[in-house]
C-alpha positions as CSV (number, residue, x, y, z in Angstrom):
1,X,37.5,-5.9,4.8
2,X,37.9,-3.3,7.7
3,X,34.4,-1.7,8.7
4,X,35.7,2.0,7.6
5,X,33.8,3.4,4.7
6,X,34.8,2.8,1.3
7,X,36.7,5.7,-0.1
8,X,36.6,6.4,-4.0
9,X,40.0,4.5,-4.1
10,X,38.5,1.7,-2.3
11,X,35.6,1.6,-4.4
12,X,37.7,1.1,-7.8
13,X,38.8,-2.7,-6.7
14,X,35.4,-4.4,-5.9
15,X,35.0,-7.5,-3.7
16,X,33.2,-10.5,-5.7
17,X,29.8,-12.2,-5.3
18,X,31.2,-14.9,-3.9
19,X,33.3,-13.3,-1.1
20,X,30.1,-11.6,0.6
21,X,29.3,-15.2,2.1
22,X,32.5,-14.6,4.0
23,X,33.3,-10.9,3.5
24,X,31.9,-7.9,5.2
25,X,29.5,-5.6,3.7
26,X,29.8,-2.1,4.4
27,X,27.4,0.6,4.7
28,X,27.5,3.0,7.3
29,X,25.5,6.5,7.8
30,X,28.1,8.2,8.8
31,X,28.7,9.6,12.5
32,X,29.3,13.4,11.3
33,X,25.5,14.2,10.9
34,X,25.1,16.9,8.1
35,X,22.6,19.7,9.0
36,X,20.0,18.8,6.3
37,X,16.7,18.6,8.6
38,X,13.9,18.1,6.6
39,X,12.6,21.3,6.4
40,X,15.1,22.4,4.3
41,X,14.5,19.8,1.1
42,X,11.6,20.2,-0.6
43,X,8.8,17.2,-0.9
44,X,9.6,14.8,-4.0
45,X,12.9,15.8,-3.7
46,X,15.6,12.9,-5.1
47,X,13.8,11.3,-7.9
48,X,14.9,11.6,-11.6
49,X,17.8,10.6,-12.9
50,X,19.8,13.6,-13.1
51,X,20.0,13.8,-9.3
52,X,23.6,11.8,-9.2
53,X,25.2,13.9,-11.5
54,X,25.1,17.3,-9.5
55,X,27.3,16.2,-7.0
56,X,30.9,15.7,-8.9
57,X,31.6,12.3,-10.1
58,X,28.2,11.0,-9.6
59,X,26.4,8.7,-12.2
60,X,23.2,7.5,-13.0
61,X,23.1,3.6,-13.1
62,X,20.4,1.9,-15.2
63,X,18.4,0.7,-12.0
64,X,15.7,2.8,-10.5
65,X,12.3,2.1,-9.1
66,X,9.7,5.0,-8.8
67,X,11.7,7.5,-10.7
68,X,14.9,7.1,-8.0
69,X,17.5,6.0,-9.2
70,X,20.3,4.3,-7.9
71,X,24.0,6.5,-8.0
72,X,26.9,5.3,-8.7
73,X,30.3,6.7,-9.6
74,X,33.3,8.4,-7.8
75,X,31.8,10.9,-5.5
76,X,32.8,11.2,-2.2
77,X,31.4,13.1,1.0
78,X,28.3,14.7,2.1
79,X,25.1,14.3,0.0
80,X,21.6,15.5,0.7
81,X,20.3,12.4,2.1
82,X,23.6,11.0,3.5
83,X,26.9,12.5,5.6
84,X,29.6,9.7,5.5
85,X,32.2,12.4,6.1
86,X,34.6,14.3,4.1
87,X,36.4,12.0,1.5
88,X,34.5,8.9,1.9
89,X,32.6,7.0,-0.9
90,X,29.0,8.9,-1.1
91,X,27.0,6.0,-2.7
92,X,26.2,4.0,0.5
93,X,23.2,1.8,0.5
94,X,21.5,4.3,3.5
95,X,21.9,7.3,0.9
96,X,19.8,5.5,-1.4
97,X,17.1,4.3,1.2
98,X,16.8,7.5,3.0
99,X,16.4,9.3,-0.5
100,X,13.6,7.1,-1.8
101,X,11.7,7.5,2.0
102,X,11.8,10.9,1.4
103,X,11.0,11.4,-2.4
104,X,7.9,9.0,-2.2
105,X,6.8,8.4,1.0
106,X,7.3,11.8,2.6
107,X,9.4,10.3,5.4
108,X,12.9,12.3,6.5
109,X,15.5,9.0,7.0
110,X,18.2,11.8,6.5
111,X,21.1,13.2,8.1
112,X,19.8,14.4,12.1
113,X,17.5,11.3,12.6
114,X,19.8,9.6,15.0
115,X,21.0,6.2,13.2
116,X,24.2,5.7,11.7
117,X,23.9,1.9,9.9
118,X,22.1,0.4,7.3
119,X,21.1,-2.7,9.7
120,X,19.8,0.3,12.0
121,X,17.4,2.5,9.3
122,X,14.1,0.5,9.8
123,X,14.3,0.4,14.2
124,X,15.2,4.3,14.2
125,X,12.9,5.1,11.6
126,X,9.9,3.3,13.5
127,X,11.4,4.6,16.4
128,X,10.6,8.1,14.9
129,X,7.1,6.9,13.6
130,X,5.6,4.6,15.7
131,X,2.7,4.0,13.3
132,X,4.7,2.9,10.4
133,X,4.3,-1.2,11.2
134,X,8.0,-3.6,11.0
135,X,7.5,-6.7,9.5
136,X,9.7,-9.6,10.0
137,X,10.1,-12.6,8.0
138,X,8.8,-16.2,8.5
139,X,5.8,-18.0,7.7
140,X,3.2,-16.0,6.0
141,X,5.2,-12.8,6.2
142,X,7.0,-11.8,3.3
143,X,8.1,-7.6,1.7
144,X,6.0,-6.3,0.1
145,X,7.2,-4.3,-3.0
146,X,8.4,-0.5,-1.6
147,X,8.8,-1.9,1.5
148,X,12.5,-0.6,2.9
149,X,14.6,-3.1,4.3
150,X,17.5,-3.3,6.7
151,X,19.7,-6.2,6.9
152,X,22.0,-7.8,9.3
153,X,24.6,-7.0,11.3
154,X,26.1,-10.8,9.7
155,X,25.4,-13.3,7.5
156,X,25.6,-12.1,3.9
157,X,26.7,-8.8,4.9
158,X,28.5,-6.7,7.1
159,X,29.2,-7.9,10.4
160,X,29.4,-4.6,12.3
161,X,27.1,-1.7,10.1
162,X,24.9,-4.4,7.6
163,X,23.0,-3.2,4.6
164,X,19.7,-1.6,3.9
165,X,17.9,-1.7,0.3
166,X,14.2,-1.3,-1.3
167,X,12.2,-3.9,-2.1
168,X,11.2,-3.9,-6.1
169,X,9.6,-7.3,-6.4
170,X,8.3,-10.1,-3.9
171,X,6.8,-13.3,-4.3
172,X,4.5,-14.0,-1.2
173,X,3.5,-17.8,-2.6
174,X,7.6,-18.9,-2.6
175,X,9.0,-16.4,0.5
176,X,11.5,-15.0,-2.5
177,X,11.6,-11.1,-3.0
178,X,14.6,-8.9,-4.7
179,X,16.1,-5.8,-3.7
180,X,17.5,-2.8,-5.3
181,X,20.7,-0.8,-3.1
182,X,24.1,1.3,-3.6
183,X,27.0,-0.1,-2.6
184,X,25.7,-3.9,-3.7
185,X,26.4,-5.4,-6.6
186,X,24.8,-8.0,-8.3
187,X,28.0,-9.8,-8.9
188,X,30.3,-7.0,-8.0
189,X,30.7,-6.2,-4.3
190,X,30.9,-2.8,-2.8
191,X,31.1,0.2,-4.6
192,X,28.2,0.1,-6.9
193,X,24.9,-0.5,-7.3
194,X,23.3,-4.0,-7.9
195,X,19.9,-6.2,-7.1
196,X,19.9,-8.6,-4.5
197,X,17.5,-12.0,-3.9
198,X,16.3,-13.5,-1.1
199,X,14.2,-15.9,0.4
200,X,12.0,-16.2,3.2
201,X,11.5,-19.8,4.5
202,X,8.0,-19.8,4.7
203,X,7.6,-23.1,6.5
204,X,9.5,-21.8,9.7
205,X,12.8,-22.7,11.2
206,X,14.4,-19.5,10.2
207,X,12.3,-16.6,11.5
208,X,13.8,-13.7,11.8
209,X,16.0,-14.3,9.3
210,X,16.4,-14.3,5.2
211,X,18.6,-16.5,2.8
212,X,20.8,-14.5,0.5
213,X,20.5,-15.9,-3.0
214,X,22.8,-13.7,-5.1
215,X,22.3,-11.6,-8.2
216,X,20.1,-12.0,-11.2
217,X,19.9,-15.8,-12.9
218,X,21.7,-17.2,-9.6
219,X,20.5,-19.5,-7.2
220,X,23.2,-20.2,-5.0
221,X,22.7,-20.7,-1.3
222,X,23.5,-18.2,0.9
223,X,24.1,-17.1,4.6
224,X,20.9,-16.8,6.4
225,X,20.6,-12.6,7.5
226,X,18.9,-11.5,9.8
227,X,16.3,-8.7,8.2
228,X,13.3,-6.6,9.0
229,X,11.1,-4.1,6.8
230,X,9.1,-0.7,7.0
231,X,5.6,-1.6,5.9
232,X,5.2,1.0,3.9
233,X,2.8,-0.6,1.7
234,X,4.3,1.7,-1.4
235,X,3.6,2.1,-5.0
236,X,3.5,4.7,-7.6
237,X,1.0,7.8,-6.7
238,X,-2.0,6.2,-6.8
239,X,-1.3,2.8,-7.8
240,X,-0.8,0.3,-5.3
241,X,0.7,-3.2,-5.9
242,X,-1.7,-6.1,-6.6
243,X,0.4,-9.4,-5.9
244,X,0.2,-12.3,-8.2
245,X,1.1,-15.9,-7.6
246,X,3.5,-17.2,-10.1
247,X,1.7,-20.2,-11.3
248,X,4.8,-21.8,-12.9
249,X,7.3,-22.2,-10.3
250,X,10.8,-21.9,-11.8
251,X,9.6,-22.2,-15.1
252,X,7.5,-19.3,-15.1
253,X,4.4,-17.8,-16.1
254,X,2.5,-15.1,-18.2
255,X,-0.3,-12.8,-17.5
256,X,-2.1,-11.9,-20.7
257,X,-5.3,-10.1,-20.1
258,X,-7.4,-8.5,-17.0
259,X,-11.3,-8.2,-17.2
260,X,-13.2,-6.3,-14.1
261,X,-16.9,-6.4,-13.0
262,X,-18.5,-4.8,-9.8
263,X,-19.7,-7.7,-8.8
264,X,-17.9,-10.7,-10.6
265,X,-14.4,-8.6,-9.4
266,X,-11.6,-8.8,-11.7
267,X,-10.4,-11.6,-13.1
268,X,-6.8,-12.4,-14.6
269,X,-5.8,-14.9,-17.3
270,X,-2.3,-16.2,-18.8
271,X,-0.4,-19.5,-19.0
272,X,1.7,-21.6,-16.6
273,X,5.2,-22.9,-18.7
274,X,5.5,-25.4,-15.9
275,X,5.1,-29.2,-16.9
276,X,4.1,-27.5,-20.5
277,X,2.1,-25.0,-21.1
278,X,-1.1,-24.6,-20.0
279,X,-4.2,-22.1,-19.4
280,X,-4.1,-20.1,-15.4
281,X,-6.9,-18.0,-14.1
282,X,-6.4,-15.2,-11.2
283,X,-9.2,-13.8,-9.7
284,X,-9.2,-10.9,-7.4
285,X,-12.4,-9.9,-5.1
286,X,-13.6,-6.2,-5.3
287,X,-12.5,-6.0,-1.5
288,X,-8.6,-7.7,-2.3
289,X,-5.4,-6.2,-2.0
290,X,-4.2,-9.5,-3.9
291,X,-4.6,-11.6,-7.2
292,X,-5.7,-15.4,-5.9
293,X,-4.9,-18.5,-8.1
294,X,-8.8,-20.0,-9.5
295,X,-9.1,-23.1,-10.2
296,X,-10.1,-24.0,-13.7
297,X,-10.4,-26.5,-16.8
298,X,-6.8,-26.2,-18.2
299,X,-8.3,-27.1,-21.8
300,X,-5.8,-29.3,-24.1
301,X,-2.2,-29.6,-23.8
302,X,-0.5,-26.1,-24.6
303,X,-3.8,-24.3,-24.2
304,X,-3.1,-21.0,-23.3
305,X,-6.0,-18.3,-21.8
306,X,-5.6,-15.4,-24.1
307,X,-8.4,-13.1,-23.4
308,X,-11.1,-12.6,-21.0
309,X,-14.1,-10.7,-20.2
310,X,-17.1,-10.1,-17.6
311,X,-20.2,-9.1,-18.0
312,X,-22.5,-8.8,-14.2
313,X,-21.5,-12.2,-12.4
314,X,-20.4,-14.2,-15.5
315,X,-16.6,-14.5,-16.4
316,X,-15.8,-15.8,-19.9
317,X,-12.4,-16.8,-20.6
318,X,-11.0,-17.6,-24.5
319,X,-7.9,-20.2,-24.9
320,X,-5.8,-20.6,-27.9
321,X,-7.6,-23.2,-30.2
322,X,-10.9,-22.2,-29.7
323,X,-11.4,-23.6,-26.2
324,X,-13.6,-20.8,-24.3
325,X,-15.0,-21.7,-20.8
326,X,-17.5,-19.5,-19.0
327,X,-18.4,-18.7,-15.0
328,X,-21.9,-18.6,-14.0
329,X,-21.3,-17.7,-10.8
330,X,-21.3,-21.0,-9.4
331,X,-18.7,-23.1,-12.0
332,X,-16.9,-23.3,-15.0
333,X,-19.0,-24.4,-18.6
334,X,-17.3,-25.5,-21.5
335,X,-18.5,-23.2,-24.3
336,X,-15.9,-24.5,-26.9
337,X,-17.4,-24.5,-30.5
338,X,-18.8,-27.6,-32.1
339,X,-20.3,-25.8,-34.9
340,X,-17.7,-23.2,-36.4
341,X,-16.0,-23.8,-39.5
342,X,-12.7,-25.7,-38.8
343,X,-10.5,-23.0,-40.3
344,X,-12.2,-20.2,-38.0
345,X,-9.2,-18.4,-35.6
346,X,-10.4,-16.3,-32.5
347,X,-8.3,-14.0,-31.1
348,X,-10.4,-12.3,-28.6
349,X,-13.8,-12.9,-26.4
350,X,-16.6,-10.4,-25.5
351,X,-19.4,-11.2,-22.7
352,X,-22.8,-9.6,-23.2
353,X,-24.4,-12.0,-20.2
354,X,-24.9,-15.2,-19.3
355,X,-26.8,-15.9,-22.6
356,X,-24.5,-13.7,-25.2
357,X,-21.2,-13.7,-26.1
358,X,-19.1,-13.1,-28.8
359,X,-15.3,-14.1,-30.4
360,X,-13.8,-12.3,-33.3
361,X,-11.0,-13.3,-35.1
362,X,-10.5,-15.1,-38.8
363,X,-12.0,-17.4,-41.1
364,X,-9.2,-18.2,-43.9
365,X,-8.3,-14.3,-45.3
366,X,-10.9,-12.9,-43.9
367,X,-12.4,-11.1,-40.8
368,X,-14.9,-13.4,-39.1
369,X,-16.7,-13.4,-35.9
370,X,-19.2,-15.9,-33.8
371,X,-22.0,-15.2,-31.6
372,X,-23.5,-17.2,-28.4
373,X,-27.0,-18.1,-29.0
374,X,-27.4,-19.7,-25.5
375,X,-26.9,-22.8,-26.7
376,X,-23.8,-22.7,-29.2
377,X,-22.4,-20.4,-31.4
378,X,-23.2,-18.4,-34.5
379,X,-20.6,-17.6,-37.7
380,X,-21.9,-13.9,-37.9
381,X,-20.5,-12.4,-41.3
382,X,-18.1,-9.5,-41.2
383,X,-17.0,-6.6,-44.1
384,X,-14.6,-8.1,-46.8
385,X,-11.7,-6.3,-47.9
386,X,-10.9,-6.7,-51.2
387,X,-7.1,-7.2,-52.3
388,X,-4.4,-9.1,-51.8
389,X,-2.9,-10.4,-48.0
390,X,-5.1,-11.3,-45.0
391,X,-7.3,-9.6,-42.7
392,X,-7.7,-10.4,-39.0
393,X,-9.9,-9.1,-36.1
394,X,-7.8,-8.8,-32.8
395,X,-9.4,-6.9,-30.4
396,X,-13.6,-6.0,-29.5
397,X,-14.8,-4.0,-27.4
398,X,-18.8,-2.5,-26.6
399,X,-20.3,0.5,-26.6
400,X,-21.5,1.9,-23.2
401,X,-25.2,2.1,-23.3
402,X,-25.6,0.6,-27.0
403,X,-26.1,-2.3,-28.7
404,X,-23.3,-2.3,-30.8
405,X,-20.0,-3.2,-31.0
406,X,-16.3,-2.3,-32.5
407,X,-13.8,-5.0,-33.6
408,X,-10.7,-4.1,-35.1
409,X,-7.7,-5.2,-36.2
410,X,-5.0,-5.3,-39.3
411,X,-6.5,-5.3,-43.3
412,X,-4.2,-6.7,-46.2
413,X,-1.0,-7.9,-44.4
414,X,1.1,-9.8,-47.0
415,X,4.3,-11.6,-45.5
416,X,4.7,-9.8,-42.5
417,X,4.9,-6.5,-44.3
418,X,2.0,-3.7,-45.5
419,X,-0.9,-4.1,-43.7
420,X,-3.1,-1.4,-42.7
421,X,-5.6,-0.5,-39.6
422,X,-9.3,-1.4,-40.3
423,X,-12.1,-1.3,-37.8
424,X,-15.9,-2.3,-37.7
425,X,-19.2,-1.3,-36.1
426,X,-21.9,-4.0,-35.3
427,X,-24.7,-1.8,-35.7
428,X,-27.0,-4.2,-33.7
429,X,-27.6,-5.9,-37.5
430,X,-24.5,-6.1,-39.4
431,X,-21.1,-5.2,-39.3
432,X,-20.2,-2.2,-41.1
433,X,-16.8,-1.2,-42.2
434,X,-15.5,2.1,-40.4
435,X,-13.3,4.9,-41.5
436,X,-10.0,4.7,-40.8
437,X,-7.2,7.3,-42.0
438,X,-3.8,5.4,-42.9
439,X,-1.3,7.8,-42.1
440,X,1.5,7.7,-44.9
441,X,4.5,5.4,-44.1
442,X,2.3,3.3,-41.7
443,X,3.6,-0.1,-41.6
444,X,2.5,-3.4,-39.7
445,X,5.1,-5.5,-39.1
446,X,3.8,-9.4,-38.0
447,X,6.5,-9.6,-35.5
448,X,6.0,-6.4,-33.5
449,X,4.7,-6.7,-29.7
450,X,1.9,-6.6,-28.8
451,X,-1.0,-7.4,-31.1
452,X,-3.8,-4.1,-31.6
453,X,-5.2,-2.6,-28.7
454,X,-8.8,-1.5,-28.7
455,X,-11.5,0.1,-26.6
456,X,-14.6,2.1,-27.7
457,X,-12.8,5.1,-27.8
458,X,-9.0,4.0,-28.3
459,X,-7.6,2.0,-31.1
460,X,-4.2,1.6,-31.8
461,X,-1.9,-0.7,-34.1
462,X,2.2,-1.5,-34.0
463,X,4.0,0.8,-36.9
464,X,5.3,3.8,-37.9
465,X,4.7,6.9,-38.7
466,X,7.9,9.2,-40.1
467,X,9.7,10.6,-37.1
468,X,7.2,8.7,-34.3
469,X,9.2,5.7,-32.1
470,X,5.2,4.4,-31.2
471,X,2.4,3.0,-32.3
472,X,-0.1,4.4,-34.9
473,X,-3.0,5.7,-32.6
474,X,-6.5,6.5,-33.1
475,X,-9.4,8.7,-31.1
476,X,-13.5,8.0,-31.8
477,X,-15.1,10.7,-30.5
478,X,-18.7,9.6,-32.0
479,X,-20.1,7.8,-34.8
480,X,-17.6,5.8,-37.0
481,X,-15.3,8.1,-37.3
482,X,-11.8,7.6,-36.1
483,X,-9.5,10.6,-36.2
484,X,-5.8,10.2,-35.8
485,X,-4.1,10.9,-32.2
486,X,-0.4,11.4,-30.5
487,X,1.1,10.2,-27.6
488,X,4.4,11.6,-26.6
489,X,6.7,8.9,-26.1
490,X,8.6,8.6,-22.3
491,X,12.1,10.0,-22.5
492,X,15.6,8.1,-23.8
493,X,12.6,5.3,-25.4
494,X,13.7,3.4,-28.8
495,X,10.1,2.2,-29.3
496,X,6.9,2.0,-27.4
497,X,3.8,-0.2,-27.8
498,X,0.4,-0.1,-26.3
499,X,-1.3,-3.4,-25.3
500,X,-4.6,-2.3,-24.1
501,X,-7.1,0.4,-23.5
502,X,-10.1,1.2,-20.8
503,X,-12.3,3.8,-21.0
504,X,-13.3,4.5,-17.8
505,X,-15.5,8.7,-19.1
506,X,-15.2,10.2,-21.8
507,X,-13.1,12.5,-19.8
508,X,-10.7,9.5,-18.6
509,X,-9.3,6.6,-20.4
510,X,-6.5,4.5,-19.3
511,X,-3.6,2.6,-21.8
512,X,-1.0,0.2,-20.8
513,X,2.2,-1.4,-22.6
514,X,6.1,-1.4,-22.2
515,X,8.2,1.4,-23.8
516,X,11.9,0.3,-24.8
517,X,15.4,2.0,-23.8
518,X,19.0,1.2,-25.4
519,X,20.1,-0.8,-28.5
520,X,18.2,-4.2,-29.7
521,X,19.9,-6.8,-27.9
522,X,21.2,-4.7,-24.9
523,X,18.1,-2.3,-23.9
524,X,15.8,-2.7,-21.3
525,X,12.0,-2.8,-21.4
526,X,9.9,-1.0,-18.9
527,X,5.9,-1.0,-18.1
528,X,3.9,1.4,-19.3
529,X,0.9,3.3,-18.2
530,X,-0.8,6.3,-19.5
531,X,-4.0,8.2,-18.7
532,X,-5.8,10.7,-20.7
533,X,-7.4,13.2,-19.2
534,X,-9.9,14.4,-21.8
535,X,-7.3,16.6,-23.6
536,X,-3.9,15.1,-23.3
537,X,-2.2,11.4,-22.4
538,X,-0.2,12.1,-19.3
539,X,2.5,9.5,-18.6
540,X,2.6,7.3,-14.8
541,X,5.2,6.0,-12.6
542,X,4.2,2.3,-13.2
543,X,4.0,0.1,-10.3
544,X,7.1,-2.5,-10.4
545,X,9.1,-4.5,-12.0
546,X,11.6,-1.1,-12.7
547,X,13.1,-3.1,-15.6
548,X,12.8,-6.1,-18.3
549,X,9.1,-5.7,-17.4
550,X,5.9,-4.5,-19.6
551,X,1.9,-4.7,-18.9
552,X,-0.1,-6.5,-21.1
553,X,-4.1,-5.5,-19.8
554,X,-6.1,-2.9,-18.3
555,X,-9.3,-2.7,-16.8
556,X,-12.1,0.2,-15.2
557,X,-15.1,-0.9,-13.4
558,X,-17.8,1.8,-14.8
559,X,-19.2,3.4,-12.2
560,X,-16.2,3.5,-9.5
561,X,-12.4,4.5,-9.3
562,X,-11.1,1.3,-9.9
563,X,-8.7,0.9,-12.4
564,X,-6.9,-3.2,-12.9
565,X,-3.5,-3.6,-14.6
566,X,-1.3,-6.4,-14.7
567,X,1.8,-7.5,-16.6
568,X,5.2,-9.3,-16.6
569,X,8.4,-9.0,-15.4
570,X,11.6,-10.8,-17.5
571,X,13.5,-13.0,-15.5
572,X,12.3,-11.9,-11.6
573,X,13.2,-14.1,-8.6
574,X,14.9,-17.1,-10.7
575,X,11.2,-17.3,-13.2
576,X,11.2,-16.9,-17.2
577,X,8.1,-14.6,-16.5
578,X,6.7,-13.1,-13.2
579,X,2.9,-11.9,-13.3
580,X,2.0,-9.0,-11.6
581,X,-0.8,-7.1,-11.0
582,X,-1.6,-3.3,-9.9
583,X,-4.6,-1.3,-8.8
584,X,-5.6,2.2,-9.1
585,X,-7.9,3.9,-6.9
C-alpha cells in the first residue's frame, strides 16, 4: 500500500486483518496545517456522538470511550482536529486522538502543533508539554486506560507515518491492553474504525516494543511495534481508573460486590472461572491507586464470594452456600454456620463489628435472616407474607447512627412471574414489615439482571412500569415509608438496571449498573453510574470498558470523598469477564 492518504475511494476496498503483519498502515496528519489554534474551539469540544455527522458523509460508529466517539464514513478533507488536505479520507487515527486530547484532557494535539504522523503525536505532544510523563513498555510498565498511544513507524503498522490510538482497557498483571482508533479495523484494515490488542512482554526482551494481537476473540501473534504513551492518567471527570488483576487468566473472572472502610480500605469480592470456579478477594488500601489480589480461603469447590462488607478494621465476606469468612485485622475466620436450618439461603452479609454480623436471605418460602452472637449464628424471625409464591431478602443495608436495619427484596414471586417489592425494618427488636407502594403493571421477572439493589435511602427492584425502560425505584426519606422515585434513563437505552446503592448525605447518594442499547441478541451493554444530588439523579461518564461492560457495586466511606465502584467488562483482552474497578474523589 503506497504511504499517500486514503481517499474516500480508497477507503471503500479495505485491507484484511491478516495483511497488516505485512501491509502498511496509514495514518498521516496531514502536511497542509489548517488554522484551527486552540483558541478558536471551545473546551469539551468533540465529544457526543453527533460530532461525525456535521461534516458531510461522516458517521457515528458504535465505539466511543468518554463520550468521543470514533467517526467513520465517507468524508474527506479538513476537520477540526485534523487537516489531511483537500479530498483525502478525514477519519485518520490522529483526528481521533487529537479530538479526545482536547475534549477531555484540555490538551490542543490539533492542526499548528508541528507533527504530521500518528507514530509522531506522543514526542511532539511532550515536546509541547514537558510535564506530561512518556511511558514505554517493558517490565512493570504497562498503559494505563486514557493513556494516548502512538505506534510504530513498522511492525504491525505503517512503515513510514504508523498509527496512534486511546487506550480503553489495560491489564497490568498480563502486559495486555486494547485500543480504540480511526482508520483500524478490528478485522477490517484502513478506512474505519476498530479496537486493537496488544501485549507488553513483561519479563523483558522486548522493551520498547508491543506485540500486535489482532481484533476482538483473536489471539494470533503478531509483529512486535515499537510504541510509547502520554501518561495522562485519564478517566471520566472525577473518576479515576482503579485497576484490577484478572484472577482467572484466559478463563476469566467476575467482580460482584465492593465494601469500603476508613481504616479496613475497600475491599472487592467475585469468582475466578479458572480451574473451576472459585471465591477471589481484592483489597485496595485507602492510599492505592490499584485493586491488589488478597489471599483467602477459597471455600468448597464452585464457591463463589457474593457479597461483602466492613465494619472499622473487620472485613466479612459471604460465599454461595453459606460459607462466610471474616478479617480481624490480622487473618481470615471461618464463620460458616453450623447451626442454621439446612434449608436456610443467604444472599447477602452485613458487618456490625468484630462481634456482630448479620445474613439475610430465605428459609423455604419465606424471608429469613441470622445473626452473629460472637460465637455462631442466630435464626432471627422475619415478617410473613401471606399468599401464594416465595419471598426472598436480597439486599441489607444500616441505618447511619441507629440501631436498626432495612432488608429488602421480592414478596410472592410464583414461576418467575408476579412478584412484588417488600422491605423491612429491624427496629433493634423485631423486624417489621414496611410500606411499600406497587406501582400498577410492576412485574418481577426471575431472570432479569441484576438481583434488588438497596441502601438506607435507595431501594430498587428489576420491572416495569407502563412506558419506563428501568427499574422500579424507591426513595425513604424517614421512617418506613418508601415513596416512589424516577430516574431518567441514558439516551438510545432498551433497558437499564441498577445493581447497587451508597449513600454517602442525605444530599448525595451514588447508584451503579449497566444500561442496554440495540436489539436482544445484537446490542451492547454499557456501565452505569448515577449520582443524586438531593433533588435529581444526574447521569456520569463511567470509567471504562466503553462497551459489553456493566458495574455490579458501589461504595462511600462516610465521612470523606471517596466513592468505590467496580464492575465487568464482556470479553476484554482474550477473558470471559475482566474486573475492573474505579474511584471517585
Amino acid at each position: 500500500m503506497a504511504s499517500d492518504r486514503l481517499t474516500a475511494q480508497g477507503a471503500a476496498t479495505p485491507t484484511h486483518i491478516a495483511a497488516l503483519f505485512c501491509a502498511a498502515l496509514l495514518c498521516i496528519a496531514g502536511v497542509a496545517l489548517a488554522a484551527s489554534p486552540a483558541g478558536a474551539v471551545s473546551a469539551g469540544y468533540g465529544t457526543g456522538k453527533n460530532y461525525c455527522a456535521q461534516y458531510p458523509g461522516g458517521t457515528a460508529s458504535n465505539l466511543s470511550f468518554d463520550n468521543v466517539w470514533a467517526c467513520g464514513g465517507t468524508t474527506t478533507g479538513n476537520t477540526t482536529f485534523d487537516a489531511p488536505g483537500r479530498g483525502v479520507f478525514a477519519w485518520q487515527c490522529v483526528e481521533l486522538s487529537a479530538r479526545f486530547l482536547w475534549a477531555v484532557d484540555g490538551i490542543w494535539a490539533g492542526p499548528n502543533t508541528g507533527y504530521t504522523e500518528g507514530a509522531q503525536l506522543v514526542a511532539r505532544i511532550h515536546a509541547l508539554h514537558p510535564t506530561i510523563a512518556v511511558g514505554s513498555p517493558g517490565p512493570g510498565s504497562v498503559p494505563a486506560v486514557g493513556d494516548v498511544a502512538s505506534f510504530g513507524p513498522r511492525g504491525a503498522v505503517d512503515a513510514i507515518v504508523g498509527h496512534t490510538a486511546i487506550v480503553i482497557a489495560a491489564d497490568p498483571s498480563t502486559g495486555k491492553f486494547e485500543t480504540l482508533s480511526e482508520n483500524f479495523t478490528s478485522g477490517g484494515g484502513d478506512g474505519a474504525p476498530g479496537l486493537q490488542y496488544w501485549q507488553v512482554r513483561l519479563s523483558g526482551g522486548e522493551n520498547g516494543r508491543v506485540q500486535f494481537l489482532g481484533g476482538p476473540q483473536r489471539a494470533v501473534a503478531g509483529a512486535w511495534t515499537t510504541a510509547s504513551w502520554l501518561e495522562l492518567l485519564n478517566s471520566s471527570p472525577g473518576w479515576a481508573l482503579r485497576p484490577m488483576v484478572n484472577r482467572g487468566g484466559s478463563s476469566g473472572s467476575t467482580v460482584w460486590k465492593v465494601a469500603s472502610s476508613g481504616t479496613a480500605g475497600a475491599w472487592a469480592v467475585g469468582a475466578s472461572n479458572a480451574s473451576g470456579t472459585r471465591g477471589v478477594v481484592w483489597r485496595a488500601a485507602p492510599t492505592s491507586s490499584n485493586w491488589a489480589p488478597f489471599a483467602a480461603p477459597t471455600g468448597p469447590t464452585g464457591t463463589q464470594f457474593i457479597d461483602v462488607s466492613t465494619a472499622g478494621k473487620s472485613a466479612w465476606v459471604l460465599g454461595t452456600g453459606k460459607f462466610v469468612l471474616e478479617w480481624d485485622g490480622a487473618r481470615w475466620q471461618n464463620r460458616s454456620p453450623t447451626t442454621l436450618p439446612s434449608g436456610f439461603s443467604a444472599n447477602a452479609i452485613l458487618a456490625e463489628g468484630p462481634s456482630s454480623a448479620w445474613l439475610v436471605g430465605g428459609l423455604g418460602s419465606n424471608p429469613a435472616s441470622a445473626r452473629w452472637n460472637g460465637t455462631d449464628w442466630q435464626l432471627v424471625p422475619a415478617h410473613i407474607y401471606a399468599g401464594r409464591g416465595f419471598s426472598n431478602f436480597d439486599a441489607v443495608a444500616a441505618i447511619p447512627g441507629t440501631a436498626e436495619l432495612i432488608a429488602g427484596g421480592i414478596r410472592n414471586a410464583h414461576a418467575c412471574e408476579g412478584g412484588e417489592p417488600m422491605a423491612q425494618l429491624w427496629t433493634g427488636q423485631h423486624w417489621a414489615n414496611m410500606s411499600v407502594p406497587v406501582p400498577r403493571a410492576t412485574l418481577y421477572e426471575c431472570n432479569f439482571e441484576p438481583a434488588p439493589a438497596l441502601d438506607a435511602s435507595w431501594f430498587s427492584i428489576p420491572g416495569t412500569i407502563s412506558g419506563s425502560t428501568g427499574p422500579v425505584i424507591y426513595h425513604r426519606q424517614g421512617g418506613s415509608n418508601w415513596a416512589l422515585a424516577s430516574m431518567d434513563a441514558p439516551p438510545s437505552t432498551t433497558y437499564f438496571a441498577l445493581a447497587g446503592f451508597a449513600d454517602a448525605s442525605a444530599t448525595s447518594s451514588w447508584a451503579v449498573g449497566q444500561y442496554f442499547v440495540g436489539a436482544a441478541g445484537s446490542g451492547t451493554n454499557y456501565p452505569l453510574i448515577e449520582h443524586w444530588n438531593g433533588k435529581t439523579w444526574t447521569r456520569m461518564d463511567a470509567p471504562p470498558p466503553t462497551s459489553n461492560g456493566w458495574m455490579t457495586g458501589v461504595s462511600v466511606i462516610p465521612g470523606s470523598c471517596e466513592v468505590d465502584a467496580v464492575g465487568d467488562d464482556s470479553n476484554a483482552l482474550g477473558a470471559t469477564n475482566y474486573p475492573f474497578g474505579a474511584k471517585y474523589c
